[in-house]
DORO-220597 format. One record per atom (N, C-alpha, C): z, y, x; atom name. Coordinates in pm, 1 decimal. Each point is the difference from the previous one (the first is absolute). Last residue first. Example, Ala and Ser with C-alpha at 12.3 -4.5 7.8 and 13.67 -1.06 7.14 Angstrom:
// residues 2
((708.0,-225.0,1285.0),'N')
((6.0,119.0,82.0),'CA')
((73.0,109.0,-77.0),'C')
((-7.0,-572.0,29.0),'N')
((0.0,119.0,-89.0),'CA')
((0.0,120.0,90.0),'C')
This chain:
// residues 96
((9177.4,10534.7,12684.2),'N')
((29.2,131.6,-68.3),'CA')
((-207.7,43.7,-47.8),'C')
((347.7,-389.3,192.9),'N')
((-137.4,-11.6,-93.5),'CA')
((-30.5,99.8,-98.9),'C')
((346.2,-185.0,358.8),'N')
((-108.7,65.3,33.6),'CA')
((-126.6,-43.5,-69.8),'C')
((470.9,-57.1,-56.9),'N')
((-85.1,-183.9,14.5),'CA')
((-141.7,102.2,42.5),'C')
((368.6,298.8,-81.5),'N')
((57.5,-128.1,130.8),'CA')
((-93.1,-67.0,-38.9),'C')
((-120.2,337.1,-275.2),'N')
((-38.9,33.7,172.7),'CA')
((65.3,-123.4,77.6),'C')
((33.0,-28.8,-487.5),'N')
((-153.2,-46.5,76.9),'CA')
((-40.2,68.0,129.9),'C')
((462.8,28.1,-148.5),'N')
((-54.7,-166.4,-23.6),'CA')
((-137.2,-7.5,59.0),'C')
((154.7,449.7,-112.4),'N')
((32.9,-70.4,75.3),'CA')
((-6.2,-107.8,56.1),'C')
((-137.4,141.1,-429.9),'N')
((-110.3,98.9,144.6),'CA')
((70.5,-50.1,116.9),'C')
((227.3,-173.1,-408.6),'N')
((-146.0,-36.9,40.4),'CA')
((-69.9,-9.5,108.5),'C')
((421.6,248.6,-138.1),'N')
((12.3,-108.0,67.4),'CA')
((-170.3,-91.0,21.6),'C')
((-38.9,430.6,-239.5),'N')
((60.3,-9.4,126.9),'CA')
((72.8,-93.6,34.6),'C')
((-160.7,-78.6,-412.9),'N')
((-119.4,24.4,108.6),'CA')
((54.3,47.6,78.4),'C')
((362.7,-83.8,-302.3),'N')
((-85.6,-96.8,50.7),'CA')
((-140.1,-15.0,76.0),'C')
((212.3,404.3,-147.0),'N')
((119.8,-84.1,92.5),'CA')
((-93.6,-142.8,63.4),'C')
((-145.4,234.4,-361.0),'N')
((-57.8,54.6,99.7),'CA')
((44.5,-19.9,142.9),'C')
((101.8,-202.8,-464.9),'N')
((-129.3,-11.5,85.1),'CA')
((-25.2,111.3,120.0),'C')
((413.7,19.5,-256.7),'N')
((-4.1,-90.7,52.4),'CA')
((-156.9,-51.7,47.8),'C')
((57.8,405.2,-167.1),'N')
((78.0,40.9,107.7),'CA')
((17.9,-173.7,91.5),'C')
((-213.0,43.7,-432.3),'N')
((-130.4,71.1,117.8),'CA')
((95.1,8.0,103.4),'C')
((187.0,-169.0,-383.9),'N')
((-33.3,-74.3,22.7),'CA')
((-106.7,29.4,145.2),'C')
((358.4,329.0,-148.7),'N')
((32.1,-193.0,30.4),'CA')
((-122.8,-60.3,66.6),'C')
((-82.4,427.2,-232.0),'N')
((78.8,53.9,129.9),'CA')
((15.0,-194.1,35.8),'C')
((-245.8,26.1,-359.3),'N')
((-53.3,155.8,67.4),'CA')
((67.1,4.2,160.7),'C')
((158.3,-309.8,-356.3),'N')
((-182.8,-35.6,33.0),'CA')
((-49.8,109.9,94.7),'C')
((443.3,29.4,-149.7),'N')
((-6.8,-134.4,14.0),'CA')
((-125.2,-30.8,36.3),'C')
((82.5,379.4,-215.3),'N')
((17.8,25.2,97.7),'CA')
((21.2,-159.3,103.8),'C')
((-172.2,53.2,-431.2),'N')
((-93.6,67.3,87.7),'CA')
((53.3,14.6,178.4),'C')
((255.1,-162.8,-383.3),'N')
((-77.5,-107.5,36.2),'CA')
((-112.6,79.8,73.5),'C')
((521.0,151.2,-20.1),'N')
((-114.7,17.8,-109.3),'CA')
((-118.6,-87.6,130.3),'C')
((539.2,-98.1,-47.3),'N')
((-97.5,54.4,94.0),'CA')
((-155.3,-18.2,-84.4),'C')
((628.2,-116.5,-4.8),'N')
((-159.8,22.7,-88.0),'CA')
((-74.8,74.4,99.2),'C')
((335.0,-277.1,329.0),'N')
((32.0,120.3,-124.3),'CA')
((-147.9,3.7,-100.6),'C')
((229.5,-421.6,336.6),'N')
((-151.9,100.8,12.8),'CA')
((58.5,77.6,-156.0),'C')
((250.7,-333.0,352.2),'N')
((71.0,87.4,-130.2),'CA')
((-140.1,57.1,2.4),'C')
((172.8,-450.6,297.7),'N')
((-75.5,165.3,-13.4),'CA')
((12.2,30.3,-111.3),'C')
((128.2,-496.1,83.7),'N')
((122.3,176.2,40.5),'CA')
((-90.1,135.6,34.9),'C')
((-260.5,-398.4,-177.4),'N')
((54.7,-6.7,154.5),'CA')
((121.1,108.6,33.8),'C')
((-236.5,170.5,-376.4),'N')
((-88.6,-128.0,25.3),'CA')
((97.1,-56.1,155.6),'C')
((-37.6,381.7,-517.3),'N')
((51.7,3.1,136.5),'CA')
((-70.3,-189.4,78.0),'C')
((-154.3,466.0,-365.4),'N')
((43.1,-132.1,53.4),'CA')
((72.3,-15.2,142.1),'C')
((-218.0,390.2,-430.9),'N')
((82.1,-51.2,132.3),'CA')
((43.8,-135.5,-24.0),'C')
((-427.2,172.6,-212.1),'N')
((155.3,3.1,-24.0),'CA')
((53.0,-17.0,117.5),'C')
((-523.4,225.5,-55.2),'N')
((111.7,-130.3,15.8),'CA')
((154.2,-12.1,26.3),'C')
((-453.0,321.8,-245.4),'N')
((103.0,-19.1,95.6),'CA')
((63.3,-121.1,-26.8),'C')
((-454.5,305.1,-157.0),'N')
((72.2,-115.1,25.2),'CA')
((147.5,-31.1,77.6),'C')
((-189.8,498.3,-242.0),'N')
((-70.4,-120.2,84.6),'CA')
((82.6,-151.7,-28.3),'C')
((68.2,601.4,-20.3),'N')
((-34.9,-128.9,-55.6),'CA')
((-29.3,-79.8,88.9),'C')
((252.2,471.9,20.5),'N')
((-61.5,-60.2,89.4),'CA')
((-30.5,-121.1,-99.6),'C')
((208.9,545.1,46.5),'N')
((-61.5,-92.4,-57.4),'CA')
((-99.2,-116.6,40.0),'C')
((367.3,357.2,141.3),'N')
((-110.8,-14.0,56.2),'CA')
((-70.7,-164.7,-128.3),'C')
((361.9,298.8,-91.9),'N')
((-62.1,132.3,98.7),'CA')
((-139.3,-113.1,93.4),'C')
((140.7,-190.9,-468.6),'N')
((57.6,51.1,94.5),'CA')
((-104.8,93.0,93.8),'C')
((35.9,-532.0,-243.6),'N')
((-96.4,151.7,-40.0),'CA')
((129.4,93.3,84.8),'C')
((-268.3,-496.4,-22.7),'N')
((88.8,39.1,64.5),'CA')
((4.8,154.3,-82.0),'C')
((-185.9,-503.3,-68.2),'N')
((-18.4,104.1,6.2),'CA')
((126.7,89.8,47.1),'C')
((-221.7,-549.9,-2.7),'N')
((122.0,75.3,21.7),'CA')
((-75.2,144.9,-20.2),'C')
((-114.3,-551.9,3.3),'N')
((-32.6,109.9,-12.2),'CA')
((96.7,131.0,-31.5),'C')
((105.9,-475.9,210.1),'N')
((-41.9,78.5,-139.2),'CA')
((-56.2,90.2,68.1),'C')
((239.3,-502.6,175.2),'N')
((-119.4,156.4,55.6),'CA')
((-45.6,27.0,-133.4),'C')
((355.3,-396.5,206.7),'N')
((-41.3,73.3,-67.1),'CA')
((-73.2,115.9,50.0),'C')
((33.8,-443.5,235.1),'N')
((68.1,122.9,8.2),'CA')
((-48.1,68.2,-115.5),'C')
((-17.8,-537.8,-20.9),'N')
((-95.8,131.0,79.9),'CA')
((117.2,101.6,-32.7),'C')
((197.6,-455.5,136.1),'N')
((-100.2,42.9,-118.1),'CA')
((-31.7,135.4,19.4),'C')
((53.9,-370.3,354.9),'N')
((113.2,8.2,-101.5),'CA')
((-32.7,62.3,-138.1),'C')
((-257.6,-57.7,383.4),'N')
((34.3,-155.4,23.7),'CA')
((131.3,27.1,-94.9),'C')
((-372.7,338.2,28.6),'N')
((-27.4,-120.8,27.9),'CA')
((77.5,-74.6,-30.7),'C')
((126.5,426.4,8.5),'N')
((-96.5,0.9,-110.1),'CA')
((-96.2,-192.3,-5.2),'C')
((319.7,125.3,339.1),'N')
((23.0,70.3,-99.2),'CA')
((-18.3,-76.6,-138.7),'C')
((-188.6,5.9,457.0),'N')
((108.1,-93.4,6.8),'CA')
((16.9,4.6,-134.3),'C')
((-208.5,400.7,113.6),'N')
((-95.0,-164.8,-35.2),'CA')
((58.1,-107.9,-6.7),'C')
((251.6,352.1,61.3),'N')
((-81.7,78.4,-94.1),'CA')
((-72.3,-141.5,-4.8),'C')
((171.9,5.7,370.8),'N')
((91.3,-3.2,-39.6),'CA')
((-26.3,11.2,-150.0),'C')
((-294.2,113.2,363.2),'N')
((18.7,-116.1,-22.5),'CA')
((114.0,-57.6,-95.8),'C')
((-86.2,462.1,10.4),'N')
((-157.9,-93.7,-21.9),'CA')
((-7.9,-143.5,17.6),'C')
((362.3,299.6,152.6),'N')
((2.4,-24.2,-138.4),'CA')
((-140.2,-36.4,-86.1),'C')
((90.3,8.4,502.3),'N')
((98.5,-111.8,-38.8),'CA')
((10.0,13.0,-182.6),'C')
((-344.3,270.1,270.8),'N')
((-13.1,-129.2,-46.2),'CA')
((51.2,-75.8,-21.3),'C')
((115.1,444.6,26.6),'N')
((-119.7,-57.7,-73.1),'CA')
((-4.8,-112.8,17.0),'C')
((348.5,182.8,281.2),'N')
((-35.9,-1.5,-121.8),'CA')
((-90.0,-18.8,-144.3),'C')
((43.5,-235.2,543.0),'N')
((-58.5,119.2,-97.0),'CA')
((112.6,3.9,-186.0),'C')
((-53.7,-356.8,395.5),'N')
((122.7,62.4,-51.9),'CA')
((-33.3,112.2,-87.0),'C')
((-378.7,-248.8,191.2),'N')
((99.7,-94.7,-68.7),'CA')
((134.3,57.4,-62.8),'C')
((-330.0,229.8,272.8),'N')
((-40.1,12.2,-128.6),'CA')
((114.3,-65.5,-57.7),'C')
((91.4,35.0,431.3),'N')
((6.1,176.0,-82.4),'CA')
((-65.1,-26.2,-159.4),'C')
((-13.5,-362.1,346.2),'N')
((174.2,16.2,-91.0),'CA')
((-27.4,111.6,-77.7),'C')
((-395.6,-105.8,185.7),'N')
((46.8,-39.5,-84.4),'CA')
((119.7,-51.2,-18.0),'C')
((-104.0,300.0,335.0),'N')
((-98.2,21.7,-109.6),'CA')
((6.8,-69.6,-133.9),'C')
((203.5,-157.2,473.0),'N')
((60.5,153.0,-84.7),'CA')
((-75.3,70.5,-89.5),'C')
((-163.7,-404.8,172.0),'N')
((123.6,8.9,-16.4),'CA')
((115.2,104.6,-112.0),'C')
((-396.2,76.2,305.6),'N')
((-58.4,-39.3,-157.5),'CA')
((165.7,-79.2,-71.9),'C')
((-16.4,203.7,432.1),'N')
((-52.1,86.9,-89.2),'CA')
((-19.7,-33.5,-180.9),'C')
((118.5,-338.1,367.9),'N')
((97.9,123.8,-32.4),'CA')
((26.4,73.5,-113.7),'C')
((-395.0,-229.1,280.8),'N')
((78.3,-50.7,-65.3),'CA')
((133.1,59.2,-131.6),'C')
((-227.0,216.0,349.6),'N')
((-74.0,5.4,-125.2),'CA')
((64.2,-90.9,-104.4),'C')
């Protein structure tokens, strides 16, 4: 079980999501914020909204990425990671 959980949170820790959720907060925290406009798009698929500039942080390179998708796909892909290491944790201390 041990193990298990181990291997649960390398899977979050390396994640794509959450190395640019942490990397993104590093960011915007301890150097200066990432730019973010408002943006329209026009074309065979037309798209508005917020989007964030590309940055880079630690030799990662993060490309522009619209702010829904940063909240929609990132931030729920990194919580959900984090309740399955959770659920684990609370079967090894058996406190399911």
């Amino acid at each position: 079980m041990g193990l298990s959980i181990t291997m649960k949170l390398d899977e979050l820790l390396e994640s794509q999501e959450y190395c640019y959720l942490k990397d993104f907060i590093n960011v915007t925290k301890h150097r200066s914020l990432v730019p973010a406009r408002y943006t329209v798009t026009f074309g065979a698929e037309a798209l508005h909204g917020l989007q964030i500039s590309r940055f880079s942080y630690d030799g990662r390179y993060y490309e522009t990425k619209w702010s829904d998708d940063f909240i929609n796909k990132n931030v729920i892909s990194v919580q959900q990671k984090i309740i399955e290491a959770g659920i684990l944790v609370n079967e090894y201390l058996g406190l399911k």
